[in-house]
Each structure stands twice: as C-alpha cells, then as structure tokens.
C-alpha positions in Angstrom: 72.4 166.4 202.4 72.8 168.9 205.1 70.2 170.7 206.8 72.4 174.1 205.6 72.9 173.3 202.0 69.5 171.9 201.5 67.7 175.5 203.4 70.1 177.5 201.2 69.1 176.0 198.2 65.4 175.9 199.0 66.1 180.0 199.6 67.7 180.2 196.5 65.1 178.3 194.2 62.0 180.4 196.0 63.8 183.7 195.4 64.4 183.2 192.2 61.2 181.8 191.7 59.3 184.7 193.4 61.7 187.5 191.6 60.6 185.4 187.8 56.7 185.6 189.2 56.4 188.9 190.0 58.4 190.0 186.7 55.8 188.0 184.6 52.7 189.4 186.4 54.1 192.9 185.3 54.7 191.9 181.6 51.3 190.1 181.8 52.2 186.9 181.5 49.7 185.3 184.3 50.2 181.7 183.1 54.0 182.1 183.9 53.3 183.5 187.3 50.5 180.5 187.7 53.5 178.1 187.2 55.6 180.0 189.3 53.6 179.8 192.6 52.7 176.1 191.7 56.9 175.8 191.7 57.0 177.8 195.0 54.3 175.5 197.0 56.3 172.7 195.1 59.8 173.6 197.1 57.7 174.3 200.2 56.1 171.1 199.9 59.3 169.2 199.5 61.5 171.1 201.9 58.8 170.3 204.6 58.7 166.5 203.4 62.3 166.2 203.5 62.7 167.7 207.2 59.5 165.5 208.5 60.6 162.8 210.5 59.0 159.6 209.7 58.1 156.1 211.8 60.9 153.8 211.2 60.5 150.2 210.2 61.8 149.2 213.3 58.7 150.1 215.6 58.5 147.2 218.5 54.6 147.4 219.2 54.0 146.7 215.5 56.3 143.9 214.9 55.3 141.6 218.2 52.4 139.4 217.6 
C-alpha cells in the first residue's frame, strides 16, 4: 500500500472516529466515546507500526559465527 492511500485512510478513520466521540460524549454516551479513543490510539498505533522500519533477516553481524 502507498504511503498516500494508507495517511489518507488513517485521516479518514480518526475523523470519523473523533467526529462519533465527541457526538456521544454530548448525548452521554461515555462508554461509546471510551471505545472511540481506544479506536483512535488503535489507528495511531498501527499507522506508526506500519511506517516503522524494521531489522531485516538479512543482518551480516548476526548470521557469521
């Protein structure tokens, strides 16, 4: 996936997210907005994972013995 597509669905998902915690804090519906910052540090979470890079298998000082 591209680095665009996956930002701008990331964006999308926290927005809409944000827009559906907010309206249940206001019709007092806290466990709704509970779950809806859980989903928010959830993207976060992810979005970061998925742009971290990570040690390949390929490392030379850990495959000569």
């Amino acid at each position: 996936m591209k680095l665009s597509k996956r930002y701008l669905i990331t964006i999308i998902a926290g927005l809409i997210l944000a827009a559906l915690a907010g309206l249940s804090v206001f019709k007092g519906m806290e466990g709704l907005a509970s779950a809806c910052v859980a989903g928010i540090m959830t993207i976060l979470t992810t979005y970061i994972w998925g742009e971290t890079k990570r040690p390949s298998n390929q490392n030379t000082n850990e495959n000569e013995k």
